[in-house]
N, CA and C atoms as a LAMMPS dump frame, in Angstrom:
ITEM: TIMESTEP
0
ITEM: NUMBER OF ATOMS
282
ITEM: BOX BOUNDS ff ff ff
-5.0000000000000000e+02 5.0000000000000000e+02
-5.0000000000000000e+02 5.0000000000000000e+02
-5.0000000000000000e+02 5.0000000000000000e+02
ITEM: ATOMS id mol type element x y z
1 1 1 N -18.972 12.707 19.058
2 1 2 C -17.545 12.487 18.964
3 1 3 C -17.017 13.172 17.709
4 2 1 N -15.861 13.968 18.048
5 2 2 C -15.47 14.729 16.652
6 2 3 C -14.149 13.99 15.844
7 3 1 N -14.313 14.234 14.83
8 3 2 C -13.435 13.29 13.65
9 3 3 C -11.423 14.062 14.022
10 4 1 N -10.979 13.666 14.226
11 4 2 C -9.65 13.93 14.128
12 4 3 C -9.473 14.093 12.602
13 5 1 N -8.923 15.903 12.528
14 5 2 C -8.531 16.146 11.243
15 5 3 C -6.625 15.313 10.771
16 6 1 N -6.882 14.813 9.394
17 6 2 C -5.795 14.732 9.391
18 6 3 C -5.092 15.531 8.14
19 7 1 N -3.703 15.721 9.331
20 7 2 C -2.652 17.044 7.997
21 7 3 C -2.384 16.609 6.831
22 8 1 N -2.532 16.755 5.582
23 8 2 C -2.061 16.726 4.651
24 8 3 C -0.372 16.812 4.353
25 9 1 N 0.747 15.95 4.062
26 9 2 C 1.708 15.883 4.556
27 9 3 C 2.28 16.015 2.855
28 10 1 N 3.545 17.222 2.699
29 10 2 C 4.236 17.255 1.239
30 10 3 C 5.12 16.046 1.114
31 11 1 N 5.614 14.747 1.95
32 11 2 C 5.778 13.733 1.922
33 11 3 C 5.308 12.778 1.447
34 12 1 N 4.109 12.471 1.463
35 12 2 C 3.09 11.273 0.796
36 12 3 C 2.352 12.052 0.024
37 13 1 N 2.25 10.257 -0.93
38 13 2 C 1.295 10.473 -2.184
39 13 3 C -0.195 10.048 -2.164
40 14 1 N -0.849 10.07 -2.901
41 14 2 C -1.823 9.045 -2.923
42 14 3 C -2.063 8.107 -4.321
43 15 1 N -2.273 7.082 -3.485
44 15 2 C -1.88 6.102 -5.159
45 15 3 C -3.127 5.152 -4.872
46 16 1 N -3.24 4.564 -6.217
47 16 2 C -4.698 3.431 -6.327
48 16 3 C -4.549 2.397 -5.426
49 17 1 N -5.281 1.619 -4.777
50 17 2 C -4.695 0.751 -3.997
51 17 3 C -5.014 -0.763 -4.733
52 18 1 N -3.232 -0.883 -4.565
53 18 2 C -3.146 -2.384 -5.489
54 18 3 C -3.652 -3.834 -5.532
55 19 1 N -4.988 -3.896 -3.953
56 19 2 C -4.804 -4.722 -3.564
57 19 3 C -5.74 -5.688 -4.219
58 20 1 N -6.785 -4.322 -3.972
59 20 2 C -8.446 -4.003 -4.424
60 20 3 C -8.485 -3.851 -6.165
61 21 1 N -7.196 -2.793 -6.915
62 21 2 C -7.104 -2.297 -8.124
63 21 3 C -8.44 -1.135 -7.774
64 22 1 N -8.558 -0.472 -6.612
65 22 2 C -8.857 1.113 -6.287
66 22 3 C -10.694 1.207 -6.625
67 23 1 N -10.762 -0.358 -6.417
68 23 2 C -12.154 -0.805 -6.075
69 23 3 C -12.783 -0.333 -4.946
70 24 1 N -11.824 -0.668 -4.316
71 24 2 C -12.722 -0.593 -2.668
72 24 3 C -13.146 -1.665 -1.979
73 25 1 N -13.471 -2.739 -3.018
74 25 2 C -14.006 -4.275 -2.276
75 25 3 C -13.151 -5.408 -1.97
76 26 1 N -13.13 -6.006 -1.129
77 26 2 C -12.27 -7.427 -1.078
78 26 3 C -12.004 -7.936 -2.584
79 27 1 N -10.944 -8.417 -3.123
80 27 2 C -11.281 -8.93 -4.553
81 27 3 C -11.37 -10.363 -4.185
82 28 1 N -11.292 -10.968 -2.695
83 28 2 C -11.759 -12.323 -2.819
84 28 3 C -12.911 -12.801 -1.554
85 29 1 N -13.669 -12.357 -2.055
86 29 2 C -15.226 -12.117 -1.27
87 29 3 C -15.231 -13.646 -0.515
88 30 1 N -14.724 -13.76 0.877
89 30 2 C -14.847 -14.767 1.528
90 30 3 C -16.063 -14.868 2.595
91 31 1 N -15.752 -13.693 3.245
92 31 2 C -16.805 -12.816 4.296
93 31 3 C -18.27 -13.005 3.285
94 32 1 N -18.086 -11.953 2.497
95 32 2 C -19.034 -11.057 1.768
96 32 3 C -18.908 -10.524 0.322
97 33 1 N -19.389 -10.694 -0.411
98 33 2 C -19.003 -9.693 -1.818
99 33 3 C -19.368 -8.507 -1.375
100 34 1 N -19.944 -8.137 -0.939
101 34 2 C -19.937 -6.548 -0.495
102 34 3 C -19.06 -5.961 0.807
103 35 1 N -17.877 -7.143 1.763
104 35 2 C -16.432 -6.881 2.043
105 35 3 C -15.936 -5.642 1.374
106 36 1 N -15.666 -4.754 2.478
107 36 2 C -14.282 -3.473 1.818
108 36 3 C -12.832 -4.249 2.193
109 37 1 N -12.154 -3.576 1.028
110 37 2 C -11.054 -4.12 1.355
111 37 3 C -10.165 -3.919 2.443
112 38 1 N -9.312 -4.607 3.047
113 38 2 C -8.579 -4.538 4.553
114 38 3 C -7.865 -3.614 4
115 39 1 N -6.975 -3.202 2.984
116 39 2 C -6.029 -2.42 3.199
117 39 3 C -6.422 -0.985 2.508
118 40 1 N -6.936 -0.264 2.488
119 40 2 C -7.523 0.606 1.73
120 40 3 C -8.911 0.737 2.622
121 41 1 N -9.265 0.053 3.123
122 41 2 C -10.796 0.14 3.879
123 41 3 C -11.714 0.87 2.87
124 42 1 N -12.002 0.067 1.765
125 42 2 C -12.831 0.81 1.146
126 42 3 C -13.056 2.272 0.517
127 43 1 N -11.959 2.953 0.605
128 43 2 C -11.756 4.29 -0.347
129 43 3 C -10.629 3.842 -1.29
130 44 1 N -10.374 2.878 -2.099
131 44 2 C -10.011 2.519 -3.223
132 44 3 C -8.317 3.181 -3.167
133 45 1 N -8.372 4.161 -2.136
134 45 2 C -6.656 4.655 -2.685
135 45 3 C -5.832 4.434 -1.206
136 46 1 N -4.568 4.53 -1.227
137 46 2 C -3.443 4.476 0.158
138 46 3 C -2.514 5.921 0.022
139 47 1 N -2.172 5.815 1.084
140 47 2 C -1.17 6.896 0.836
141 47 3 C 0.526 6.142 1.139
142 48 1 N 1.059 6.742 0.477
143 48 2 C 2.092 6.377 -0.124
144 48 3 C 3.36 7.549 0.18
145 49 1 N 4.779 7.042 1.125
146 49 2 C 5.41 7.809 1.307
147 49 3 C 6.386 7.821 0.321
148 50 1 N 6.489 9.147 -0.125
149 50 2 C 7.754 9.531 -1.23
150 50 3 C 8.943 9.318 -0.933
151 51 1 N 9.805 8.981 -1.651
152 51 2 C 9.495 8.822 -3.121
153 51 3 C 9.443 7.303 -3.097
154 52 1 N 8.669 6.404 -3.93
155 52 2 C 8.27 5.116 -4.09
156 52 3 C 8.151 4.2 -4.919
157 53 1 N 8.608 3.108 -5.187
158 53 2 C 8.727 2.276 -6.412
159 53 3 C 7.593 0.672 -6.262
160 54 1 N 7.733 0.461 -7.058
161 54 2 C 6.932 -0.865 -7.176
162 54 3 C 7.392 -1.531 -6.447
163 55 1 N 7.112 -2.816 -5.676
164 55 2 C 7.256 -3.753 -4.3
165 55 3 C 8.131 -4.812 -5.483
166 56 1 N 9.009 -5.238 -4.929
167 56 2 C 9.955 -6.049 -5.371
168 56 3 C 9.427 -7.678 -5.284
169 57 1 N 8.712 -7.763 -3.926
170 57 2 C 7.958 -8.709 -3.413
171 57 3 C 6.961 -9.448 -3.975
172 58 1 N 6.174 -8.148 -4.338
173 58 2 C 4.696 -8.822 -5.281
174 58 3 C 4.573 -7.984 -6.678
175 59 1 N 5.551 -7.162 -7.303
176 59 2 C 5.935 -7.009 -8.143
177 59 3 C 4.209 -5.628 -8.863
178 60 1 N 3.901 -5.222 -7.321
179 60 2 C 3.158 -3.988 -7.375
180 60 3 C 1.707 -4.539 -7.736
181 61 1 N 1.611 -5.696 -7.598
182 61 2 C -0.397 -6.565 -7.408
183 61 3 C -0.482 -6.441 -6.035
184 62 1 N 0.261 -6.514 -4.802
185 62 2 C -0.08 -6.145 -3.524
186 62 3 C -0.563 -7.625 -3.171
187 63 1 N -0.631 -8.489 -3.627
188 63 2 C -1.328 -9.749 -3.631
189 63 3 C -0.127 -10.719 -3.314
190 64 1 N -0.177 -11.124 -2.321
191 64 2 C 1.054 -12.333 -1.688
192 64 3 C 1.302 -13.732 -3.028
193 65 1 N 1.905 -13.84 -3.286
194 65 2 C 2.187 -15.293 -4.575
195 65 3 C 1.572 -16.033 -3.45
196 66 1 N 0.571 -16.222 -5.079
197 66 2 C -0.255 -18.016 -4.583
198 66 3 C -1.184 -18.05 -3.199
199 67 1 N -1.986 -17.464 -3.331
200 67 2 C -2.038 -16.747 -2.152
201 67 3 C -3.88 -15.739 -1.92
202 68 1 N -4.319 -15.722 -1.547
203 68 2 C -5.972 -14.923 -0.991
204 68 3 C -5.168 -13.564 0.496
205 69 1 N -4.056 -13.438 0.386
206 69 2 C -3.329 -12.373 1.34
207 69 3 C -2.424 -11.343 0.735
208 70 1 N -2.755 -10.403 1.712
209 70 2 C -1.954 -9.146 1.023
210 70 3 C -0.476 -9.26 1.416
211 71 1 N 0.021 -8.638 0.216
212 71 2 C 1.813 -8.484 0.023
213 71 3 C 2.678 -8.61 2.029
214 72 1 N 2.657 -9.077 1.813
215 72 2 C 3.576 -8.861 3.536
216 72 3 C 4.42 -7.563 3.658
217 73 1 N 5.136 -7.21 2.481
218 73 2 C 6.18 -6.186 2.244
219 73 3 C 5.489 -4.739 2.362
220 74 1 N 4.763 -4.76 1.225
221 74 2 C 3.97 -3.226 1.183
222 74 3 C 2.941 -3.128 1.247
223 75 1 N 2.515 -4.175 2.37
224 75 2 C 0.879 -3.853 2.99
225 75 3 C -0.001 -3.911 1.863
226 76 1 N 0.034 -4.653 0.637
227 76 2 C -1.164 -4.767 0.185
228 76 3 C -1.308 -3.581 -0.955
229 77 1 N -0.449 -2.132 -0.752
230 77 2 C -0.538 -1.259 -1.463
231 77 3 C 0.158 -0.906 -3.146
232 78 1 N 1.199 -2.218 -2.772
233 78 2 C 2.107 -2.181 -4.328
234 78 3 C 2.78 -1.111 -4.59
235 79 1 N 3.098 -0.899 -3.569
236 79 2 C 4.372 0.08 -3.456
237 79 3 C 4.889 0.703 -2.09
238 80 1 N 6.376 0.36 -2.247
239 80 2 C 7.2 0.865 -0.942
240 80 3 C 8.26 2.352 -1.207
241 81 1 N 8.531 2.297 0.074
242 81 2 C 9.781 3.706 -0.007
243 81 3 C 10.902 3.229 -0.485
244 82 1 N 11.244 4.136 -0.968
245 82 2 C 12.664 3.786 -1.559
246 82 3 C 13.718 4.488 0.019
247 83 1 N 14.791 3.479 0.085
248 83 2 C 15.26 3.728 1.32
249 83 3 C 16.478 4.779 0.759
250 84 1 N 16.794 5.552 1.365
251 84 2 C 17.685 6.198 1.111
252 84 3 C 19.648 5.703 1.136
253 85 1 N 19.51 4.16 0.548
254 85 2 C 20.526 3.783 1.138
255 85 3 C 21.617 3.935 -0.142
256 86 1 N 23.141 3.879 -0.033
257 86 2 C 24.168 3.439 -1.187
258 86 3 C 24.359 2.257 -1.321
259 87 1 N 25.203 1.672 -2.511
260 87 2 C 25.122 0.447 -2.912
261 87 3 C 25.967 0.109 -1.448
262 88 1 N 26.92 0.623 -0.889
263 88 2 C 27.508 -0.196 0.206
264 88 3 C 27.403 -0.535 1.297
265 89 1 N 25.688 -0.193 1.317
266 89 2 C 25.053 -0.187 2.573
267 89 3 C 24.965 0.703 3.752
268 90 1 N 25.895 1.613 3.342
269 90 2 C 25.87 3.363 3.902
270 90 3 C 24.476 3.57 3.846
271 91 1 N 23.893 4.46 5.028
272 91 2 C 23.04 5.188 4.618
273 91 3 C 23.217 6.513 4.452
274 92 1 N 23.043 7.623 3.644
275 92 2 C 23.15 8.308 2.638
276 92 3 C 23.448 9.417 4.226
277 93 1 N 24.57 10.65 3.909
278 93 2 C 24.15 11.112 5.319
279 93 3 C 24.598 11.436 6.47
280 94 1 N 25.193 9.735 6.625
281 94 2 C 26.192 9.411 8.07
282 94 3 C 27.086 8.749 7.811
């Protein structure tokens, strides 16, 4: 079975993944201490669509408050898109 290449896109970044801190392992070894992490699957980084700011939600730990679950908002990665919107709720455009 051959691997589906994937394109390299001038849109996304790649950033540490916040969930793990770009470990790679579960940081709350329930399964296993040797668990990869769900959101990152174990290569420590995410990709990240530009342009992107810290999660408002979990304040860029990717880690849900109070909580053994990832951010609901930004998947765990600690960081979202910035939407292209104006303060009046226009989107930028139309």
């Amino acid at each position: 079975m051959r691997r589906r290449n994937i394109k390299e896109n001038a849109n996304y970044a790649t950033v540490k993944c916040a969930f793990c801190k770009g470990r790679g392992i579960d940081p709350f070894p329930v399964l296993s201490h040797l668990s990869n992490c769900p959101v990152c699957h174990g290569r420590g980084e995410v990709r990240a669509k530009l342009p992107y700011d810290l999660c408002p939600a979990c304040g860029g730990t990717g880690i849900y408050t109070r909580s053994r679950l990832y951010c609901w908002n930004c998947r765990g990665k600690g960081v979202v898109h910035m939407s292209q919107t104006l303060t009046g709720g226009a989107v930028e455009g139309k």
